[in-house]
mmCIF file as Biopython writes it, N, C-alpha, C and O atoms, coordinates in Angstrom:
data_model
#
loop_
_atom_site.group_PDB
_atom_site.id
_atom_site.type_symbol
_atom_site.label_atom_id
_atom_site.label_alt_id
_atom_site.label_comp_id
_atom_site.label_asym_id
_atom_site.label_entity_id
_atom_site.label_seq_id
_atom_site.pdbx_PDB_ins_code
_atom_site.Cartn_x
_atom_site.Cartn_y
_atom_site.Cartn_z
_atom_site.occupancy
_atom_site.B_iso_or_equiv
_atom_site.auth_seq_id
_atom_site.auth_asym_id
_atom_site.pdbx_PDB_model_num
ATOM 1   N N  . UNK A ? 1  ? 155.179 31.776 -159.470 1.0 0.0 1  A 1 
ATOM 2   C CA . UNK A ? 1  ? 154.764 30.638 -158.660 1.0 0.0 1  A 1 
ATOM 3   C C  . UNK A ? 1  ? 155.451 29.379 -159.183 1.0 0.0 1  A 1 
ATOM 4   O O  . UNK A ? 1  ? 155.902 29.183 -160.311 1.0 0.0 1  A 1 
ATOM 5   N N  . UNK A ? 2  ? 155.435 28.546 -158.095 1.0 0.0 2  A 1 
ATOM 6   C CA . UNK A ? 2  ? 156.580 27.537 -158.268 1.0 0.0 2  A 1 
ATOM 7   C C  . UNK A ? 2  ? 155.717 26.405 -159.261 1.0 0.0 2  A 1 
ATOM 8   O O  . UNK A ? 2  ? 154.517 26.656 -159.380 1.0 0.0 2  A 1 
ATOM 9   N N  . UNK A ? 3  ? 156.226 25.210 -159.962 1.0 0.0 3  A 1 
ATOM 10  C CA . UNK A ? 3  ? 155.294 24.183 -160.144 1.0 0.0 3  A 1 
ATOM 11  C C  . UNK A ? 3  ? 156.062 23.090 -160.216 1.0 0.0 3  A 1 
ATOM 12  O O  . UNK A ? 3  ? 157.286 22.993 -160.299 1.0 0.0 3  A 1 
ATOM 13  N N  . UNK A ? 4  ? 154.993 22.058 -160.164 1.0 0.0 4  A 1 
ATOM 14  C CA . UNK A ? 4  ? 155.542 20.756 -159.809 1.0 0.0 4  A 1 
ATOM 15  C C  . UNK A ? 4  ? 154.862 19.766 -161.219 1.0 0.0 4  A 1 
ATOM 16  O O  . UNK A ? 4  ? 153.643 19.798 -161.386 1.0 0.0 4  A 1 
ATOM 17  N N  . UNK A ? 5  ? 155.544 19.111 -161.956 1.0 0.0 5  A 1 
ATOM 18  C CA . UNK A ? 5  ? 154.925 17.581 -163.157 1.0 0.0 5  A 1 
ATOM 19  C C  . UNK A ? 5  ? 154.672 16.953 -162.251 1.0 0.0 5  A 1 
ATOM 20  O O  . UNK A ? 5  ? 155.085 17.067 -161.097 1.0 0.0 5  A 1 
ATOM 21  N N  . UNK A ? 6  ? 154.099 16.364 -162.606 1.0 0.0 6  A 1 
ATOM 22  C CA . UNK A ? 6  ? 153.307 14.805 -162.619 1.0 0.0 6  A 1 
ATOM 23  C C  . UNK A ? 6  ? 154.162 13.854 -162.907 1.0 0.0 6  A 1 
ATOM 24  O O  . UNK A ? 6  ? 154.525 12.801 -162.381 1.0 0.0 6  A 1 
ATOM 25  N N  . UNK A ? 7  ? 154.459 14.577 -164.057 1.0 0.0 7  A 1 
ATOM 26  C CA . UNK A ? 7  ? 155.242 13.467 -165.507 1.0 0.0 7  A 1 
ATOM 27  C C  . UNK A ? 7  ? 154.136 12.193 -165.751 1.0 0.0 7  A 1 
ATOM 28  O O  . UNK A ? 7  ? 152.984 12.303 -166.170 1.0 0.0 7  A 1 
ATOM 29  N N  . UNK A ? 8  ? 154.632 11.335 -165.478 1.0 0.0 8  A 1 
ATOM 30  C CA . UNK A ? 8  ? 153.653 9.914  -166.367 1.0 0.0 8  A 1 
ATOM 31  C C  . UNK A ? 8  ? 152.783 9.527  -165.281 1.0 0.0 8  A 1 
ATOM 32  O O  . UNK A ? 8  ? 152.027 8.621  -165.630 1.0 0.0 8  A 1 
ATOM 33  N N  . UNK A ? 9  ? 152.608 9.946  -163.935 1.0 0.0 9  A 1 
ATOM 34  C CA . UNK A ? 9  ? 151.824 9.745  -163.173 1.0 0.0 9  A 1 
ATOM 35  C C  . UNK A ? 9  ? 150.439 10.724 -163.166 1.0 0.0 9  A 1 
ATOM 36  O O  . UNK A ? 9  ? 150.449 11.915 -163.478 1.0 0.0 9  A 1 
ATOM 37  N N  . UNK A ? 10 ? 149.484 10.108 -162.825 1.0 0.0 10 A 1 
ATOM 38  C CA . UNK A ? 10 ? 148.120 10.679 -162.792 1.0 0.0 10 A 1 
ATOM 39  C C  . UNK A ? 10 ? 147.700 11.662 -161.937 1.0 0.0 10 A 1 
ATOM 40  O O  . UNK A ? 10 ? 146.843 12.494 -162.235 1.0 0.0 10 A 1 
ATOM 41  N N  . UNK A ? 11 ? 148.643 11.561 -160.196 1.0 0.0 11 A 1 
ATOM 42  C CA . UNK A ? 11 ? 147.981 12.482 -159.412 1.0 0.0 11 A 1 
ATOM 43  C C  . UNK A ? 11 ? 149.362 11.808 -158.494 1.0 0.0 11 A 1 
ATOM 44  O O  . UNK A ? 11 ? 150.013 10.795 -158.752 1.0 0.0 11 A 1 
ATOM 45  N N  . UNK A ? 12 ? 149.504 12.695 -157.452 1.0 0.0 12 A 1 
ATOM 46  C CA . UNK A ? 12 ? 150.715 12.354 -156.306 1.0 0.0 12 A 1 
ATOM 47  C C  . UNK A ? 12 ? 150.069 12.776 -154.849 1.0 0.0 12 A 1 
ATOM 48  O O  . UNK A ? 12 ? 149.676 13.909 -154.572 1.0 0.0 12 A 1 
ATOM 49  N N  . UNK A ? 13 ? 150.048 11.896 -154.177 1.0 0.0 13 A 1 
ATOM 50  C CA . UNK A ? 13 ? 149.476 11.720 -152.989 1.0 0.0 13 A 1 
ATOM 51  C C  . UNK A ? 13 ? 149.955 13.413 -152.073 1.0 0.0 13 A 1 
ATOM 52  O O  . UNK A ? 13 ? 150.988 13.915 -152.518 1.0 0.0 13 A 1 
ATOM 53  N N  . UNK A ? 14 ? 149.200 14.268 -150.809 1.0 0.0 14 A 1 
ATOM 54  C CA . UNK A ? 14 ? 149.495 15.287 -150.714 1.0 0.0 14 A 1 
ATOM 55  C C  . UNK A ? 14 ? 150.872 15.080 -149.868 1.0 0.0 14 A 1 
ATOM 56  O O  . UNK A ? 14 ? 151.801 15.820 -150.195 1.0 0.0 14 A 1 
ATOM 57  N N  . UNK A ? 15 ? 151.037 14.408 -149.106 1.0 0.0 15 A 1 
ATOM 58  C CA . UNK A ? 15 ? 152.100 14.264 -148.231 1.0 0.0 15 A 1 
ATOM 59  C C  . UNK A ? 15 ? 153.219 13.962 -148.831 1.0 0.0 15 A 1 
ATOM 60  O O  . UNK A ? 15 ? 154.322 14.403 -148.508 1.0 0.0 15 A 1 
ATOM 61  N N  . UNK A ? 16 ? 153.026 13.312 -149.599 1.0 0.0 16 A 1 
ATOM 62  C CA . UNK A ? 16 ? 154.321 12.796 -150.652 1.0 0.0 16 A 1 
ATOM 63  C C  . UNK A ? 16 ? 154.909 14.273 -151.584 1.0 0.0 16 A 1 
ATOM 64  O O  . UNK A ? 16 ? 156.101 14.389 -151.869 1.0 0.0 16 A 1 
ATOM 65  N N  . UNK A ? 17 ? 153.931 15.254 -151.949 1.0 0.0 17 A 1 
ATOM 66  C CA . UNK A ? 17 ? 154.134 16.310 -152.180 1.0 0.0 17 A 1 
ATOM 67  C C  . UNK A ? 17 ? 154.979 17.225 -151.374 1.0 0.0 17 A 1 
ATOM 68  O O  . UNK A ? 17 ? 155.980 17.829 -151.759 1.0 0.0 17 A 1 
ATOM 69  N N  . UNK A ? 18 ? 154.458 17.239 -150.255 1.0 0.0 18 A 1 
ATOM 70  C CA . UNK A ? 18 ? 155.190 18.488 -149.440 1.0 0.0 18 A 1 
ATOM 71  C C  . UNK A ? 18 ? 157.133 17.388 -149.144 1.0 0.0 18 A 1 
ATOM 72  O O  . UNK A ? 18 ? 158.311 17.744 -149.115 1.0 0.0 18 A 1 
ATOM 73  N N  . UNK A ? 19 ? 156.544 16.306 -149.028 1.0 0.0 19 A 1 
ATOM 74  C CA . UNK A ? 19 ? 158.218 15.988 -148.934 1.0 0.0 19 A 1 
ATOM 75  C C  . UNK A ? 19 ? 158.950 16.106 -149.907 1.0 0.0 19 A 1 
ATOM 76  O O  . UNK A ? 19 ? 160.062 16.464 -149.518 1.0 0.0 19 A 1 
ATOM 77  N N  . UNK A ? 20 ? 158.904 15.981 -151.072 1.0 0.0 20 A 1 
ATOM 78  C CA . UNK A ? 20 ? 158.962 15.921 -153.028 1.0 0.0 20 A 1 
ATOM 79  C C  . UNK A ? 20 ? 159.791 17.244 -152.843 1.0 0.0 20 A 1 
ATOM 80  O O  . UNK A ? 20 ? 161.019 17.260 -152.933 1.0 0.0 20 A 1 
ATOM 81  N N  . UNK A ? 21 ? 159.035 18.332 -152.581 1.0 0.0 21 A 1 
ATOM 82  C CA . UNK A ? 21 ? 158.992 19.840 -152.793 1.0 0.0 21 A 1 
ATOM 83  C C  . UNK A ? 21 ? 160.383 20.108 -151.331 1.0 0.0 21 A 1 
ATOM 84  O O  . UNK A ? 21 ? 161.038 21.149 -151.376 1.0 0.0 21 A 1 
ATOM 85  N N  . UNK A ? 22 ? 160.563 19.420 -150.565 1.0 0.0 22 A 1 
ATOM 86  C CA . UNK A ? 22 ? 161.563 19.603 -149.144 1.0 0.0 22 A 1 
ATOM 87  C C  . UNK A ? 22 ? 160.886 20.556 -148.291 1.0 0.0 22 A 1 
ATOM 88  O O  . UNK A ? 22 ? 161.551 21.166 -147.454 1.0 0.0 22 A 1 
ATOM 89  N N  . UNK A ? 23 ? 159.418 20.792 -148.424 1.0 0.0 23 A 1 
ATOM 90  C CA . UNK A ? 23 ? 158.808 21.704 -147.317 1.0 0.0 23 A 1 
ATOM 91  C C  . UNK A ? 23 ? 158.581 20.905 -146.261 1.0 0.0 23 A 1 
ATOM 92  O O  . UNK A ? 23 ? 157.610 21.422 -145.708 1.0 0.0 23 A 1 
ATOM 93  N N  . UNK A ? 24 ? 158.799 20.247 -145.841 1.0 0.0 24 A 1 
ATOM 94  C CA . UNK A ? 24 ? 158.951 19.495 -144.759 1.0 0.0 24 A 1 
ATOM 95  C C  . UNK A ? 24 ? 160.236 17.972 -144.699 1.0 0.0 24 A 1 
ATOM 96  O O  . UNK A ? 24 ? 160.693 17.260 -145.594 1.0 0.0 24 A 1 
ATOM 97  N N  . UNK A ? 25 ? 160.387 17.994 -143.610 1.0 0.0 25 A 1 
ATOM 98  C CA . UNK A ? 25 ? 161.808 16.514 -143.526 1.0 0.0 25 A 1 
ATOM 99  C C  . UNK A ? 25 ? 161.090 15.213 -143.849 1.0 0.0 25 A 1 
ATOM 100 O O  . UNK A ? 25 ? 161.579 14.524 -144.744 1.0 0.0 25 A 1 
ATOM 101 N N  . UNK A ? 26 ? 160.308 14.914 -143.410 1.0 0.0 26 A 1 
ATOM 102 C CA . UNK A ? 26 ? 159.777 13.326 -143.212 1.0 0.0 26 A 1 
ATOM 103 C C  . UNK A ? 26 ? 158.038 13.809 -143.789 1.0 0.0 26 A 1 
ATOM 104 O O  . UNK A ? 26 ? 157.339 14.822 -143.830 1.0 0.0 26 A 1 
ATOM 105 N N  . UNK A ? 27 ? 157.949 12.268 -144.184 1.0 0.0 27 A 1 
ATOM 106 C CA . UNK A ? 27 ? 156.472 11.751 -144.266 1.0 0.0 27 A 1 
ATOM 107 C C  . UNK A ? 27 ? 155.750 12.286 -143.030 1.0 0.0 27 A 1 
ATOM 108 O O  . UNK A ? 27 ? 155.078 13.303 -143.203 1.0 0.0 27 A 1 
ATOM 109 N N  . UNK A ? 28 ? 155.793 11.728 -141.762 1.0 0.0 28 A 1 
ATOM 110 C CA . UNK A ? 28 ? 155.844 12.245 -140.555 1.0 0.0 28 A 1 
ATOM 111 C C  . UNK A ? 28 ? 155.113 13.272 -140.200 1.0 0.0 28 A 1 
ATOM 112 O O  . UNK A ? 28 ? 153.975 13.338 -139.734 1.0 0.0 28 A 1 
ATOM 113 N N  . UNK A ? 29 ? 155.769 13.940 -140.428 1.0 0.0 29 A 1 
ATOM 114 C CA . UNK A ? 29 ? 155.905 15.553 -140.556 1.0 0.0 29 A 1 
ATOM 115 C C  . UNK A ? 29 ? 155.048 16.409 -141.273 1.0 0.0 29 A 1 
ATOM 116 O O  . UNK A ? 29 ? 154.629 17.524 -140.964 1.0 0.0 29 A 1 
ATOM 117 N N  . UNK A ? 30 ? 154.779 15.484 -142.624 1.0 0.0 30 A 1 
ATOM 118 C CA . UNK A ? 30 ? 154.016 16.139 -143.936 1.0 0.0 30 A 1 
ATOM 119 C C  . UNK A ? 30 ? 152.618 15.773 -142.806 1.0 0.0 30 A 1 
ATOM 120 O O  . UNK A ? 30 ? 152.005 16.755 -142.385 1.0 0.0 30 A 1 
ATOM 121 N N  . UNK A ? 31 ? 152.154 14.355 -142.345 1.0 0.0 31 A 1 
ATOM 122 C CA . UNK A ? 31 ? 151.072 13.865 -142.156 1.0 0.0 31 A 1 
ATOM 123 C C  . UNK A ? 31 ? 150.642 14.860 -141.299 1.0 0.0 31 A 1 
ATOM 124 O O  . UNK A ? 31 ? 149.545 15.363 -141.542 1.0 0.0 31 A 1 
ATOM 125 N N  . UNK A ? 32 ? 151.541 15.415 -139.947 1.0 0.0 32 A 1 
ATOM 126 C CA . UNK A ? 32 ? 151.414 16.084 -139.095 1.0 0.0 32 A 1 
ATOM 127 C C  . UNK A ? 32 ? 150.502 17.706 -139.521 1.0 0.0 32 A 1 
ATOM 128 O O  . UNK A ? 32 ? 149.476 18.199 -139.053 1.0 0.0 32 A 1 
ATOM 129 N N  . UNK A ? 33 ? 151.309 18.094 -140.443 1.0 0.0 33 A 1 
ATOM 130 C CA . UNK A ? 33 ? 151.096 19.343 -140.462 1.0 0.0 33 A 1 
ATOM 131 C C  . UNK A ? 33 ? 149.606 19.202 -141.361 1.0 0.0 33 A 1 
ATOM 132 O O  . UNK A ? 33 ? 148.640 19.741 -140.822 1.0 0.0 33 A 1 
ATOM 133 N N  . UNK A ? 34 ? 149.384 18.572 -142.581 1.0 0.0 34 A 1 
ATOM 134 C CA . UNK A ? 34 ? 148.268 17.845 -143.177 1.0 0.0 34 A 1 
ATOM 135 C C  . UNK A ? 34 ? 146.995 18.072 -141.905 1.0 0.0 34 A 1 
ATOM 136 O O  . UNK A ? 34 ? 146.018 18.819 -141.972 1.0 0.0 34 A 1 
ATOM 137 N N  . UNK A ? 35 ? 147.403 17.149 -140.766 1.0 0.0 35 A 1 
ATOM 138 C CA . UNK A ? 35 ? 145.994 16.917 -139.710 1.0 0.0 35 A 1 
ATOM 139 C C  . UNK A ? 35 ? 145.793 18.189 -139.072 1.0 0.0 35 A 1 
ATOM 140 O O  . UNK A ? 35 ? 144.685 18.603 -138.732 1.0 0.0 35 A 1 
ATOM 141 N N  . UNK A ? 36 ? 146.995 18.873 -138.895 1.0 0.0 36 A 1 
ATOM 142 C CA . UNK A ? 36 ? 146.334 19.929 -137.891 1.0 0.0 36 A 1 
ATOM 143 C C  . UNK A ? 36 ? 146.229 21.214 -138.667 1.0 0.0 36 A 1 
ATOM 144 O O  . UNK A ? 36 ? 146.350 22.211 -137.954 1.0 0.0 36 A 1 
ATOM 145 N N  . UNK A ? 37 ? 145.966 21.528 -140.411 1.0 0.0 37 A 1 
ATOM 146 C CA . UNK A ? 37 ? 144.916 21.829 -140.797 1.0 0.0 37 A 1 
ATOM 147 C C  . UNK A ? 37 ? 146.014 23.326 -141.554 1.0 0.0 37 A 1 
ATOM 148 O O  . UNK A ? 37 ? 145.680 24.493 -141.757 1.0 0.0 37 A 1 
ATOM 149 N N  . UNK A ? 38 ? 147.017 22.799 -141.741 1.0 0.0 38 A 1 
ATOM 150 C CA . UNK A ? 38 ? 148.249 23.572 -142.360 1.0 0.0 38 A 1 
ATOM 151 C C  . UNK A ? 38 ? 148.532 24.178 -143.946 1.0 0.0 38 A 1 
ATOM 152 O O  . UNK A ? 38 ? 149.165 25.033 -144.565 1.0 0.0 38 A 1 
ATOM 153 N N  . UNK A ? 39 ? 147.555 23.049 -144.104 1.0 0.0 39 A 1 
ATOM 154 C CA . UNK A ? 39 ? 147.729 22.790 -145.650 1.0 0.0 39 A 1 
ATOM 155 C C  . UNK A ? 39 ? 146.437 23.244 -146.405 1.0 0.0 39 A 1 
ATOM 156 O O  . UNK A ? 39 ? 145.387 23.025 -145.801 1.0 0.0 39 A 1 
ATOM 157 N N  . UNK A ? 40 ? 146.362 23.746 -147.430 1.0 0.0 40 A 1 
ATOM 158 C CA . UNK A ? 40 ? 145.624 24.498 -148.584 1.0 0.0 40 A 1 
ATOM 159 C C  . UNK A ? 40 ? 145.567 23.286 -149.514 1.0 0.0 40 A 1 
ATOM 160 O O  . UNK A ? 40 ? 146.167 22.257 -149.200 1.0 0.0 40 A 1 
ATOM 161 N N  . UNK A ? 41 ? 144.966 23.360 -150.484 1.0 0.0 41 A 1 
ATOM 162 C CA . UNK A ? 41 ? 144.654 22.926 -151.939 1.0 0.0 41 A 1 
ATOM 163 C C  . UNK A ? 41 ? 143.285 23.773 -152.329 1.0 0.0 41 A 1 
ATOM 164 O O  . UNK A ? 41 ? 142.177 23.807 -151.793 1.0 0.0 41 A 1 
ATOM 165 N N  . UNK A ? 42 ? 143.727 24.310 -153.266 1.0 0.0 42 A 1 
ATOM 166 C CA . UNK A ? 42 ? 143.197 24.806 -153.965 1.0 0.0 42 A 1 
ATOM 167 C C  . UNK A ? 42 ? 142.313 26.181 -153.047 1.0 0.0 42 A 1 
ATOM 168 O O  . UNK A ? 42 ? 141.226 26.566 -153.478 1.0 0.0 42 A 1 
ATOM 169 N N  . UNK A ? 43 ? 142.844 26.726 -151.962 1.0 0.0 43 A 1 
ATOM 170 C CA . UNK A ? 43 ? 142.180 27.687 -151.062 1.0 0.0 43 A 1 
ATOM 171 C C  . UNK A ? 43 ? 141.422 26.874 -150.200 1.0 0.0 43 A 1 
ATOM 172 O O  . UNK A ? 43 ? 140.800 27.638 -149.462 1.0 0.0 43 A 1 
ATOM 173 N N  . UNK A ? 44 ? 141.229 25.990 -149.995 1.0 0.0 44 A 1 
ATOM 174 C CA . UNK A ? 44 ? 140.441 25.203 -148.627 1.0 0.0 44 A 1 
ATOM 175 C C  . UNK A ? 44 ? 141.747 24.046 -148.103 1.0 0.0 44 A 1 
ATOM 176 O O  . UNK A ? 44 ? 142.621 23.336 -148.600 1.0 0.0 44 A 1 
ATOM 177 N N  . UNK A ? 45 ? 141.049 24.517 -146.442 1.0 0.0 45 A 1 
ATOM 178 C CA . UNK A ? 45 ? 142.040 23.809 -145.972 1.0 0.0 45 A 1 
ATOM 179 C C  . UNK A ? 45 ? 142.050 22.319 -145.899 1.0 0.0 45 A 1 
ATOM 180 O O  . UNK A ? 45 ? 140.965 21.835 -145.578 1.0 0.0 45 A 1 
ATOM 181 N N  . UNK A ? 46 ? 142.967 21.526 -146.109 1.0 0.0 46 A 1 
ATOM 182 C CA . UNK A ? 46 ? 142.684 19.904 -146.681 1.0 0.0 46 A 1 
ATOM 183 C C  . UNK A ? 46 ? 143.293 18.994 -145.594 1.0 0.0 46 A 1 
ATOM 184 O O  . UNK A ? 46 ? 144.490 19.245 -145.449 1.0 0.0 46 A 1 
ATOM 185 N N  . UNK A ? 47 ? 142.786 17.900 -144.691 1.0 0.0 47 A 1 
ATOM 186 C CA . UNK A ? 47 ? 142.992 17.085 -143.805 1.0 0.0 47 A 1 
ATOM 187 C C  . UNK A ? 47 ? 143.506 15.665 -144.413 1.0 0.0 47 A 1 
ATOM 188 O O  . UNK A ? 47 ? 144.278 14.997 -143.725 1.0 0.0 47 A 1 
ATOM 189 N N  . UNK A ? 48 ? 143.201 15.314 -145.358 1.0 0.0 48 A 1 
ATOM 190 C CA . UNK A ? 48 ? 143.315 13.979 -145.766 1.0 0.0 48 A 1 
ATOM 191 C C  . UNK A ? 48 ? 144.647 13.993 -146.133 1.0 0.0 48 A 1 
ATOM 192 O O  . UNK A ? 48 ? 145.080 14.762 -146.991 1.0 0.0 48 A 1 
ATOM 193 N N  . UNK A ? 49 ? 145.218 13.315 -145.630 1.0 0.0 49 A 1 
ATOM 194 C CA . UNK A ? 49 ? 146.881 12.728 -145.928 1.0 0.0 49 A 1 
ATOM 195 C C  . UNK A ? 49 ? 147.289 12.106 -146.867 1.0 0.0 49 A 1 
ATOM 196 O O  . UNK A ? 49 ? 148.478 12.006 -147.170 1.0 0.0 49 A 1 
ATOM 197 N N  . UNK A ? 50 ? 146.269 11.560 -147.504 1.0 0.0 50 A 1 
ATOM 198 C CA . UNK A ? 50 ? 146.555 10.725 -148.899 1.0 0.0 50 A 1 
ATOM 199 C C  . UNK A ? 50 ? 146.033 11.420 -150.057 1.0 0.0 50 A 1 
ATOM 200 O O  . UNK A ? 50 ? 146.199 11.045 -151.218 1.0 0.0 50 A 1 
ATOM 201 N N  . UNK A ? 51 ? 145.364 12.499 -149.672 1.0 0.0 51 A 1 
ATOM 202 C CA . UNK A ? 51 ? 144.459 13.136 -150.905 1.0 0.0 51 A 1 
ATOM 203 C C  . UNK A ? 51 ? 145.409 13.234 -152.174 1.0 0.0 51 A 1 
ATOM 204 O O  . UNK A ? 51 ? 146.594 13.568 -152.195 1.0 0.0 51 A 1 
ATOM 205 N N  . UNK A ? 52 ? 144.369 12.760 -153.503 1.0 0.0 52 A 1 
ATOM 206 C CA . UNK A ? 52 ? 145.197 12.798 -154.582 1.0 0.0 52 A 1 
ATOM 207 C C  . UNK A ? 52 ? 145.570 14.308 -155.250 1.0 0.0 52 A 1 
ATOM 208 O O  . UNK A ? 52 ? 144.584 14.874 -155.722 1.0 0.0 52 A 1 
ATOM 209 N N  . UNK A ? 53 ? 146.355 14.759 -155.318 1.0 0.0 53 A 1 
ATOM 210 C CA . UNK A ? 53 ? 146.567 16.036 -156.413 1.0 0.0 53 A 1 
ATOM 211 C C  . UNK A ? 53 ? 146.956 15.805 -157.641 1.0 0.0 53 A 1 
ATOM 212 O O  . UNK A ? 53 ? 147.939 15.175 -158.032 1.0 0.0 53 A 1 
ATOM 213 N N  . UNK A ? 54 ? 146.129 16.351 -158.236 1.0 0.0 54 A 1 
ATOM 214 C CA . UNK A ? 54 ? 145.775 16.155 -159.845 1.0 0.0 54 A 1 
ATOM 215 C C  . UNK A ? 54 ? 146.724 17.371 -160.732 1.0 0.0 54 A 1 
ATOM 216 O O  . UNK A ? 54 ? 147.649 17.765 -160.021 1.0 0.0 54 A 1 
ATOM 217 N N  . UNK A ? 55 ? 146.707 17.821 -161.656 1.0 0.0 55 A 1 
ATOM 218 C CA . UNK A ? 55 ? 147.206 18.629 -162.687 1.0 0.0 55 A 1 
ATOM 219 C C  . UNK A ? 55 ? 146.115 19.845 -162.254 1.0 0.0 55 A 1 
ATOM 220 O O  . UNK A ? 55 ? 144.904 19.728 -162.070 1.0 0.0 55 A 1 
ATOM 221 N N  . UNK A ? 56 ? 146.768 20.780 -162.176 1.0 0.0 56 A 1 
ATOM 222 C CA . UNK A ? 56 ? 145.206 21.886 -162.269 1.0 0.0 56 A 1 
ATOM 223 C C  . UNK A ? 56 ? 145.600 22.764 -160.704 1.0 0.0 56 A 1 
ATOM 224 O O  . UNK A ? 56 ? 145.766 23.974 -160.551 1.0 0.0 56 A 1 
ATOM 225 N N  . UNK A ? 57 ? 145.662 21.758 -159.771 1.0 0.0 57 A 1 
ATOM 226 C CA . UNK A ? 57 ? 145.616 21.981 -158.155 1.0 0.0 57 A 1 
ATOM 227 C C  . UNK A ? 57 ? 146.959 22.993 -158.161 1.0 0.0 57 A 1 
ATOM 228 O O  . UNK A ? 57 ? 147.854 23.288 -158.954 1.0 0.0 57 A 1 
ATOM 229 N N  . UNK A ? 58 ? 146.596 23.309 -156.933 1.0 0.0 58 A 1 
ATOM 230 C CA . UNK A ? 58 ? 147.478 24.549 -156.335 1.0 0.0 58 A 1 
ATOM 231 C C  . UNK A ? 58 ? 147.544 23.904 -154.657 1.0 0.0 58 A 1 
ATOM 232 O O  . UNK A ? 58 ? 146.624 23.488 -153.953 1.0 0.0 58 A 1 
ATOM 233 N N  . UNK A ? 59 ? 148.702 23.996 -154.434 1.0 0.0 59 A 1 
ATOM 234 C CA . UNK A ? 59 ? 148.513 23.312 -153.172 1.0 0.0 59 A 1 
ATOM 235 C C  . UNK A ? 59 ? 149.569 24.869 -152.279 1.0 0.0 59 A 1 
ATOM 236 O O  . UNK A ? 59 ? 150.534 25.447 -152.780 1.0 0.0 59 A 1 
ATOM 237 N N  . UNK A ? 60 ? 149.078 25.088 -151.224 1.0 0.0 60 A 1 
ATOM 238 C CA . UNK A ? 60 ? 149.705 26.424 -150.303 1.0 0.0 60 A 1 
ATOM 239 C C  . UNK A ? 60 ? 150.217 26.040 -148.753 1.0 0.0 60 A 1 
ATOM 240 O O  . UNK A ? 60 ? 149.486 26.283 -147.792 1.0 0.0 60 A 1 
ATOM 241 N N  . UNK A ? 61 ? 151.474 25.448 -148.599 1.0 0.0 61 A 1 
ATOM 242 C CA . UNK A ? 61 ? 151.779 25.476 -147.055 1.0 0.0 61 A 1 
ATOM 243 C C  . UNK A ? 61 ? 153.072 26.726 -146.631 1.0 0.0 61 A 1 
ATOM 244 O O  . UNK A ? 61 ? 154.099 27.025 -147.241 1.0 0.0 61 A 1 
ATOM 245 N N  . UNK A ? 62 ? 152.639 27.124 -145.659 1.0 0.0 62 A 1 
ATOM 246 C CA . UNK A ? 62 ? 153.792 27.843 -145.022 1.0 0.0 62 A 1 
ATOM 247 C C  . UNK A ? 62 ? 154.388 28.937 -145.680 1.0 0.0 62 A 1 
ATOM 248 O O  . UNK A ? 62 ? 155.619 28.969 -145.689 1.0 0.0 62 A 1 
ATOM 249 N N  . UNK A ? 63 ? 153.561 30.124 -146.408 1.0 0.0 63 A 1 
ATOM 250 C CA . UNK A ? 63 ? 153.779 30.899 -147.014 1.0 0.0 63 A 1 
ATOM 251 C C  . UNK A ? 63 ? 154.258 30.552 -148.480 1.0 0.0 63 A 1 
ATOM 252 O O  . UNK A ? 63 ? 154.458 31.426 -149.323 1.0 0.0 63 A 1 
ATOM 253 N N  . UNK A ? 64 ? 154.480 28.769 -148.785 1.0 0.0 64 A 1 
ATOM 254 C CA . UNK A ? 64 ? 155.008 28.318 -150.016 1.0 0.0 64 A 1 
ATOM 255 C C  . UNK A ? 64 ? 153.885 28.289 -150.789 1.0 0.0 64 A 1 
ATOM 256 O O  . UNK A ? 64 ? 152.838 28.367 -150.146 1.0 0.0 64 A 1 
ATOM 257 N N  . UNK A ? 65 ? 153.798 28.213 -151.811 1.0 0.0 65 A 1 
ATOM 258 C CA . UNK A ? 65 ? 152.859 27.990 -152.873 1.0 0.0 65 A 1 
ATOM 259 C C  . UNK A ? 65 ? 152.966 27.394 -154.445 1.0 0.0 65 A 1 
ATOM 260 O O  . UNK A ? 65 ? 153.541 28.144 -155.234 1.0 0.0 65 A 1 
ATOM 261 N N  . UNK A ? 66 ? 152.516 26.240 -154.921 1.0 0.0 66 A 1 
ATOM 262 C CA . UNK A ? 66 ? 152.717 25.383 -156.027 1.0 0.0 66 A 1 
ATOM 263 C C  . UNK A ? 66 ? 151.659 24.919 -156.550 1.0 0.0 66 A 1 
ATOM 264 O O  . UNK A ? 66 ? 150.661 24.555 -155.929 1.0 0.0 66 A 1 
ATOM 265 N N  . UNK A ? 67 ? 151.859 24.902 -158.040 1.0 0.0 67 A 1 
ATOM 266 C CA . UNK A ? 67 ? 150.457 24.662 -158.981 1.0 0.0 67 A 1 
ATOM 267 C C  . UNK A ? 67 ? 151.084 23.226 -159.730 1.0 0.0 67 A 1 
ATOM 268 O O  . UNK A ? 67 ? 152.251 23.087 -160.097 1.0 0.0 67 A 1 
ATOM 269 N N  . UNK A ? 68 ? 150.167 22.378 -159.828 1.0 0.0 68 A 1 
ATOM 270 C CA . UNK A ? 68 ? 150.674 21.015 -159.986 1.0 0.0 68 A 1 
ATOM 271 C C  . UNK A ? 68 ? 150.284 20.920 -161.555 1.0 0.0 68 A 1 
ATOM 272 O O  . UNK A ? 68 ? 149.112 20.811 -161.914 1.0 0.0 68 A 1 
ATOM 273 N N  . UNK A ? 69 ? 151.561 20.981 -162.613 1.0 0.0 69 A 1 
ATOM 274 C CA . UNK A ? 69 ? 151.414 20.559 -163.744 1.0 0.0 69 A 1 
ATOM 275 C C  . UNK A ? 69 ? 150.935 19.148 -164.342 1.0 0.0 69 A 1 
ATOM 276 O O  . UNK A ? 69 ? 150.984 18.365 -163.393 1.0 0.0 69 A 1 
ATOM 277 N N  . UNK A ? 70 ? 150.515 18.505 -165.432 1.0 0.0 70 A 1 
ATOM 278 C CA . UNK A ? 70 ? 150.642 17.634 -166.434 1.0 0.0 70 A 1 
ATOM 279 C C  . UNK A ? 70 ? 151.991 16.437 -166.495 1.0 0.0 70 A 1 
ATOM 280 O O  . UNK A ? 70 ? 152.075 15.649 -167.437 1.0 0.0 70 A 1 
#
């Protein structure tokens, strides 16, 4: 399984994630797929577009899958 740092940041917004990672083209796009209920964290499906992901989280779109390091 794939993973993603933090590095010196505390948590990275979810949308900003899926663009970070190139699973999607645009912000846009991330928000899109986010609302209509695409997106996992942690095995439940997650709506909030800004939700923070922390160290620990596992976030699952589109058969992709990533555990968010430290």
């Amino acid at each position: 399984m794939a993973s993603f740092a933090l590095g010196k940041h505390p948590h990275v917004d979810l949308c900003d994630l899926l663009k970070l990672e190139g699973w999607v083209e645009s912000g846009a796009q991330a928000k899109i797929v986010i609302a209509d209920g695409e997106v996992t964290v942690d095995g439940a499906v997650e709506t909030r577009k800004r939700c923070k992901i922390v160290a620990g989280q596992t976030v699952e779109f589109a058969g992709q899958r990533i555990t968010v390091t430290a």
